[in-house]
C-alpha positions in Angstrom: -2.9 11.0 4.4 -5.9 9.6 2.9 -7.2 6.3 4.4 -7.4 4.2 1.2 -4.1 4.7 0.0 -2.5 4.4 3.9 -4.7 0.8 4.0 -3.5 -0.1 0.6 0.3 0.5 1.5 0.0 -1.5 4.8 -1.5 -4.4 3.0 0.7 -4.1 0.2 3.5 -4.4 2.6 1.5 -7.2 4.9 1.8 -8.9 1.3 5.0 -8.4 0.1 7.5 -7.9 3.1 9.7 -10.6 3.8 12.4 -11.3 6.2 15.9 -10.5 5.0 17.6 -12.4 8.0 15.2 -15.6 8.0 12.9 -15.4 5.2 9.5 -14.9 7.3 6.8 -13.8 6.2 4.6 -10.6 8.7 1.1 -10.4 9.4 -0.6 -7.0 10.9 0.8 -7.6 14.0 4.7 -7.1 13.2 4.0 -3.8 12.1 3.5 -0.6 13.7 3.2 3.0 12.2 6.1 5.2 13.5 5.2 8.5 11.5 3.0 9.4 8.6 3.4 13.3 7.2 1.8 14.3 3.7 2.6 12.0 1.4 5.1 9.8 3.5 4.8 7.0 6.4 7.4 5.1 8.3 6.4 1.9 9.6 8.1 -0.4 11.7 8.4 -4.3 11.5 8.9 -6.7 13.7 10.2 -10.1 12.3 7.8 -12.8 14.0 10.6 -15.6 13.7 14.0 -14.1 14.6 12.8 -10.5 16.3 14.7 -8.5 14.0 13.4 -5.4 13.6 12.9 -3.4 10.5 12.1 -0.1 9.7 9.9 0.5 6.0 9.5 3.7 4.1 6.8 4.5 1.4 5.3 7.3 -0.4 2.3 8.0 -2.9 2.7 10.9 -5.3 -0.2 12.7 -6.3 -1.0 13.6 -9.7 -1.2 17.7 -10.6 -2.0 20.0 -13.9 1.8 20.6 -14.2 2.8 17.1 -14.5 0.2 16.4 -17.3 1.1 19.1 -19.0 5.4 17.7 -19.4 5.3 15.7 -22.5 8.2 14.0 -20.7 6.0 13.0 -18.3 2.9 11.6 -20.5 5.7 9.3 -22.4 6.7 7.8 -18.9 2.8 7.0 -18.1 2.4 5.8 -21.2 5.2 3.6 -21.5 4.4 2.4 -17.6 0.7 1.9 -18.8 1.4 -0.8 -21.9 4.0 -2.3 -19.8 1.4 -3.3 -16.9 -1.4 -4.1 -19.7 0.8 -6.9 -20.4 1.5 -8.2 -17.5 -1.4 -10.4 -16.9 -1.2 -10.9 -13.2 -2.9 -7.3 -12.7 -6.1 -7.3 -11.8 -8.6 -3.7 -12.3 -11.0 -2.7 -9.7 -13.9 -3.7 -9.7 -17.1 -2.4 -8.6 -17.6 -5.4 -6.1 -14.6 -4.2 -4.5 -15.5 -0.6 -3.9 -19.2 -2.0 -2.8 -17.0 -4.7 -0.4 -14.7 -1.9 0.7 -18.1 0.5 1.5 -19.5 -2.1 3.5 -16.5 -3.3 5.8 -15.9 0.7 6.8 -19.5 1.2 7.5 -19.2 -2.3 9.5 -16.2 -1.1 11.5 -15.7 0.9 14.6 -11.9 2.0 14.5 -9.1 1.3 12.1 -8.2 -1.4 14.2 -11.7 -3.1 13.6 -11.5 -2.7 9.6 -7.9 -4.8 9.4 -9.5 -7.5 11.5 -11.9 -8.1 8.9 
């Protein structure tokens, strides 16, 4: 699995994931990687408050010539596309974020070491 989207969906879920039972929120430390295979990983959270324990699926999907090439699929994109252009919480990369992201992996030791940071 590549490393930017696997850091992206761990802090996506560090982000978003809250307790169903008690309402808590999770930092780094509730959650543990059970499995990753291809496209997939299975983490596993701990609740910090009431110790329930929770187990989170995800999955990226890679885009290939035979999608872009379904006219089915280009009205989907496109329709997702204008939909997000409106919503004006979204935020594009920018290029102090990749020079940011550069500096912290070439600052850090293990995986470990980058999420500290």
């Amino acid at each position: 699995m590549n490393y930017l989207i696997l850091k992206s969906i761990i802090e996506a879920t560090i982000a978003n994931f809250k307790c169903k039972n008690c309402d808590s929120w999770i930092s780094e430390w509730n959650l543990n990687i059970l499995w990753t295979a291809g496209n997939n990983i299975n983490m596993e959270i701990v609740c910090p408050n009431c110790k329930v324990q929770w187990v989170v699926k995800a999955e990226f999907w890679m885009l290939n010539n035979n999608n872009l090439k379904n006219p089915d699929f280009i009205n989907n994109l496109k329709t997702y596309f204008n939909w997000n252009k409106e919503d004006s919480s979204l935020e594009s990369i920018k290029d102090e974020d990749i020079l940011n992201l550069r500096k912290g992996l070439n600052n850090s030791s293990s995986i470990e070491d980058f999420f500290k940071k």
